[in-house]
MDTraj code that builds the backbone (N, CA, C; nanometers):
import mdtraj as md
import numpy as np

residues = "UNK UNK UNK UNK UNK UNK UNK UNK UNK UNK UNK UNK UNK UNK UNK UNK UNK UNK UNK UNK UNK UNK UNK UNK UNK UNK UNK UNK UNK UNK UNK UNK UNK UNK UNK UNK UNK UNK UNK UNK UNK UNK UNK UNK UNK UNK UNK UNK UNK UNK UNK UNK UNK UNK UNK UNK UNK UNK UNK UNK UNK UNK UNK UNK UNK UNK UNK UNK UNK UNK UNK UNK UNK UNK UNK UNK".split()
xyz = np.array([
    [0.1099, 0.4833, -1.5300],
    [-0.0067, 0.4096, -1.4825],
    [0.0375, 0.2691, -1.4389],
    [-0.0386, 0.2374, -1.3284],
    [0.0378, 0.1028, -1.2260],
    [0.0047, -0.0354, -1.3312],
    [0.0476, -0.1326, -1.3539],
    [0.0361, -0.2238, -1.4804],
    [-0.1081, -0.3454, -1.3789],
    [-0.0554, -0.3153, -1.2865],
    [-0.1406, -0.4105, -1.1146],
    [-0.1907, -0.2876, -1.0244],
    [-0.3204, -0.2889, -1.0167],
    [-0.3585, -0.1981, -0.9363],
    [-0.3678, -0.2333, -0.7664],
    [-0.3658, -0.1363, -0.7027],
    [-0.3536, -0.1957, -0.5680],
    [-0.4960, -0.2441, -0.5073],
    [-0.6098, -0.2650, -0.5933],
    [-0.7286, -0.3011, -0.5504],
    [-0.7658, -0.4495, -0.6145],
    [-0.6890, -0.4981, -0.7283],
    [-0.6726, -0.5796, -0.7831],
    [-0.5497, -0.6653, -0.7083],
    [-0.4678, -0.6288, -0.7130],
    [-0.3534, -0.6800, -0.5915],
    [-0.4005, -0.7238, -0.4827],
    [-0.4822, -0.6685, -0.4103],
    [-0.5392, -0.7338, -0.2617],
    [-0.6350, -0.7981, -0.2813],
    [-0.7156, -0.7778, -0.3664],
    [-0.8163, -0.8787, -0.3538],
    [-0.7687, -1.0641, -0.3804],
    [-0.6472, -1.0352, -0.5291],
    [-0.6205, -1.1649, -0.5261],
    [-0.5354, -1.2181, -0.3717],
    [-0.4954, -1.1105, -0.3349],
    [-0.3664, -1.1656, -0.2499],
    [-0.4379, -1.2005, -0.1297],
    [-0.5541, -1.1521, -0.0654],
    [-0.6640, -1.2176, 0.0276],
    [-0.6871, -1.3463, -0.0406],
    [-0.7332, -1.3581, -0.2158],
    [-0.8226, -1.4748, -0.2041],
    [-0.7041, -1.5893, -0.1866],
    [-0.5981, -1.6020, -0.2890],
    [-0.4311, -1.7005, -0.2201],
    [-0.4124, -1.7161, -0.1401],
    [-0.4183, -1.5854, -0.0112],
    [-0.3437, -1.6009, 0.1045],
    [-0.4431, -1.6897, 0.2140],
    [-0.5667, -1.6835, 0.1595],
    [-0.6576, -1.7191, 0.2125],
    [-0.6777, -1.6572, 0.3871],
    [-0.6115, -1.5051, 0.3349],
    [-0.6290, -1.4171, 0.4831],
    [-0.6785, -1.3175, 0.4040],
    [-0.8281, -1.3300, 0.4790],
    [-0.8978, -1.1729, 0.4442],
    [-0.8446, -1.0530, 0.4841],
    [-0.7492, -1.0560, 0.5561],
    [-0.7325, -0.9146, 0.6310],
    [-0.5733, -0.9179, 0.5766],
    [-0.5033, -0.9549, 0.4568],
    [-0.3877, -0.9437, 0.4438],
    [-0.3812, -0.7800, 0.3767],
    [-0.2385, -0.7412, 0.4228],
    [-0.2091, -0.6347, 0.4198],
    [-0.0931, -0.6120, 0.2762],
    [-0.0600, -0.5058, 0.2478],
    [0.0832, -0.4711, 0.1651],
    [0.1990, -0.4720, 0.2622],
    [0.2112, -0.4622, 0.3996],
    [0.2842, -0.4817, 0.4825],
    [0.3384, -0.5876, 0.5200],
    [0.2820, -0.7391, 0.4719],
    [0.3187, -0.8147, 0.5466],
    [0.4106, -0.8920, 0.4845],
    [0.4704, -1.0270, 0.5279],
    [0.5731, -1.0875, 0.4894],
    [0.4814, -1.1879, 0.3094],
    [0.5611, -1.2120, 0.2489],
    [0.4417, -1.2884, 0.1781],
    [0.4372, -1.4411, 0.2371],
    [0.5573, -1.4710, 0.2432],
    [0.6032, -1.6192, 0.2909],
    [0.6486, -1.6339, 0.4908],
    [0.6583, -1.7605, 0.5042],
    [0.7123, -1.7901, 0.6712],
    [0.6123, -1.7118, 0.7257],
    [0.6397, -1.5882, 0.8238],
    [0.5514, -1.5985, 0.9743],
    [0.4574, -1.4774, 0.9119],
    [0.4767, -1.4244, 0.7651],
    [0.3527, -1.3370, 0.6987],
    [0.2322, -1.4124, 0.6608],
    [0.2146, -1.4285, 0.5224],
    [0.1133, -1.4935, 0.4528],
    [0.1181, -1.5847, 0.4310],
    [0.2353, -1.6448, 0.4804],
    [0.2788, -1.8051, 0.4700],
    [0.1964, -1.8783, 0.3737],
    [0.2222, -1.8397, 0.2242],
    [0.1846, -1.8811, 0.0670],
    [0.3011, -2.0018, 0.0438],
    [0.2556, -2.0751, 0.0083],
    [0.2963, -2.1588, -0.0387],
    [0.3200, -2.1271, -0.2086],
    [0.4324, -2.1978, -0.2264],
    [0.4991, -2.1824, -0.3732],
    [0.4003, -2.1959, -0.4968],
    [0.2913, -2.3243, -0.4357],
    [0.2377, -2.2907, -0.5475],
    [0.0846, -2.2432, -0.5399],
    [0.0489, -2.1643, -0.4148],
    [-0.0562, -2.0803, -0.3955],
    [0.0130, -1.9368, -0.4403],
    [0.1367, -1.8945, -0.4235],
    [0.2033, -1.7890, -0.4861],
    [0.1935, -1.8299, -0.6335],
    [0.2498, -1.8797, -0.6970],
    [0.2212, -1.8879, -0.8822],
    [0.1301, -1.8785, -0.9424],
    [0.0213, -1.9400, -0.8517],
    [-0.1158, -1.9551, -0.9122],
    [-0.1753, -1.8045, -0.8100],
    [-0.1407, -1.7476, -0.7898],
    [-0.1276, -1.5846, -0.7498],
    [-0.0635, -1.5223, -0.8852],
    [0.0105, -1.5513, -0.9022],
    [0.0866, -1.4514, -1.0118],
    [-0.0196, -1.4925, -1.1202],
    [-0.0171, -1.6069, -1.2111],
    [-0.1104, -1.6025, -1.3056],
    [-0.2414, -1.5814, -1.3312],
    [-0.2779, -1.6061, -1.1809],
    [-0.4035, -1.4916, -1.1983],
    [-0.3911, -1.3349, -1.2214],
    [-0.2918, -1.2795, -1.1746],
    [-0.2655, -1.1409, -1.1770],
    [-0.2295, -1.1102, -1.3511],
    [-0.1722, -1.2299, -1.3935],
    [-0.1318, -1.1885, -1.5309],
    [-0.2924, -1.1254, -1.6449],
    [-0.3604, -1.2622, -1.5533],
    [-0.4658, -1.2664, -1.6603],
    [-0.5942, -1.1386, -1.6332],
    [-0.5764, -1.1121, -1.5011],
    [-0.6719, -1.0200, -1.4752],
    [-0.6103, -0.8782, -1.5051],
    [-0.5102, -0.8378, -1.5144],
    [-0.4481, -0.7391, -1.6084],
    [-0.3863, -0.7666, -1.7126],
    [-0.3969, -0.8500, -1.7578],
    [-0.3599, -0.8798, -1.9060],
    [-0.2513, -0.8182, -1.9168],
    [-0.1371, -0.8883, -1.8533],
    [0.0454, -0.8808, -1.8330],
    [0.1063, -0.9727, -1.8201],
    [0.2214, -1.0057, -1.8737],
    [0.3367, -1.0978, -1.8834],
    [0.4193, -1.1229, -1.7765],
    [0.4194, -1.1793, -1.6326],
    [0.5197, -1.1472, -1.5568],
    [0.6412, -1.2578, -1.5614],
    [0.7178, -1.1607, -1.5804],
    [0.8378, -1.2440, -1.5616],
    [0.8823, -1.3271, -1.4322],
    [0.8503, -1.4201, -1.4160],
    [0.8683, -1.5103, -1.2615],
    [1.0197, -1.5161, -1.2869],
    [1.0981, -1.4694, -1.3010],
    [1.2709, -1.5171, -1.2942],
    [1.2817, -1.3259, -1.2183],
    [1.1985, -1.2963, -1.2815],
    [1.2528, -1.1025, -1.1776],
    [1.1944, -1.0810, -1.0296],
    [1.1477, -1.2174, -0.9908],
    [1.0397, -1.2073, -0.8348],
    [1.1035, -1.3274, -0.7553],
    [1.2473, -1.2474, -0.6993],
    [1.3333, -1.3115, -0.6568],
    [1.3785, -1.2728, -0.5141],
    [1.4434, -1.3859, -0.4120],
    [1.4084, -1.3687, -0.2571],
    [1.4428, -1.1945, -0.1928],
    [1.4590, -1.1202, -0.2897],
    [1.4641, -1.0047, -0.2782],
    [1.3609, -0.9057, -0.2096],
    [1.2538, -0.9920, -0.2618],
    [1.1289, -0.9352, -0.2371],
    [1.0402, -0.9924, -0.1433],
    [0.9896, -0.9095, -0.0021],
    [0.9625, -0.9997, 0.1068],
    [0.8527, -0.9550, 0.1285],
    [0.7402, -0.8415, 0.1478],
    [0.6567, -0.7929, 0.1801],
    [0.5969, -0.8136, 0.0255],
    [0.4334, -0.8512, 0.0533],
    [0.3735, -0.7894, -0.0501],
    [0.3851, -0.7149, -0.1375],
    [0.3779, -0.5721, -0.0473],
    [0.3925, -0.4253, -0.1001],
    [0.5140, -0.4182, -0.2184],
    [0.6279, -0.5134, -0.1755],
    [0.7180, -0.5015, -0.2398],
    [0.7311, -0.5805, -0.4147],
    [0.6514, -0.6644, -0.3563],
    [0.6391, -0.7396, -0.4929],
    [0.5207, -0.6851, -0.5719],
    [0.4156, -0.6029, -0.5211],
    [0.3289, -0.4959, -0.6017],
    [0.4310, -0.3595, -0.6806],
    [0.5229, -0.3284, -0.5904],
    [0.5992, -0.2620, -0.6388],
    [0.7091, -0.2802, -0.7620],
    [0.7229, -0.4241, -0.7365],
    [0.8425, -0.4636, -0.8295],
    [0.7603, -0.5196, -1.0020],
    [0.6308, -0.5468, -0.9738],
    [0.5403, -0.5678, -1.0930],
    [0.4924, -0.4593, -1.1557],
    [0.4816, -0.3415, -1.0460],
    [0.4856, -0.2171, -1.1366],
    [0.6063, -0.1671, -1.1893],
    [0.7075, -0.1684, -1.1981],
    [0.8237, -0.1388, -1.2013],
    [0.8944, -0.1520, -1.3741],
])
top = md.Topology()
chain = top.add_chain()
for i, resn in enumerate(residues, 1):
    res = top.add_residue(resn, chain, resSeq=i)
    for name in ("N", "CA", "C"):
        top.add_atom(name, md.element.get_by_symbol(name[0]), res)
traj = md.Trajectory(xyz[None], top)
């Protein structure tokens, strides 16, 4: 069972990205969702608290470029 659901995932990642129409496809940072560092953190700790999970911010590393991917790597 996914620890971040993908309906919970987009909704925060619209309300951060402050793009309603953001996708799991897109870049999160530069010419994607262009989040800022600390509209991304304060992304993650909301995600912690609305699934009540621990994320490790040292494992969400430039590895991870698309959304999708960092939904993936929190389920993981």
């Amino acid at each position: 069972m996914p620890k971040v659901t993908s309906d919970v995932f987009l909704t925060r990642l619209r309300e951060y990205s402050k793009n309603p129409d953001a996708q799991l496809t897109q870049n999160l940072f530069d010419d994607g969702l262009d989040m800022s560092s600390v509209r991304f953190t304060e992304f993650i700790m909301t995600l912690e608290e609305d699934c009540d999970i621990d994320i490790d911010i040292g494992l969400l590393d430039a590895s991870i470029v698309t959304a999708g991917q960092l939904l993936e790597r929190l389920n993981s």
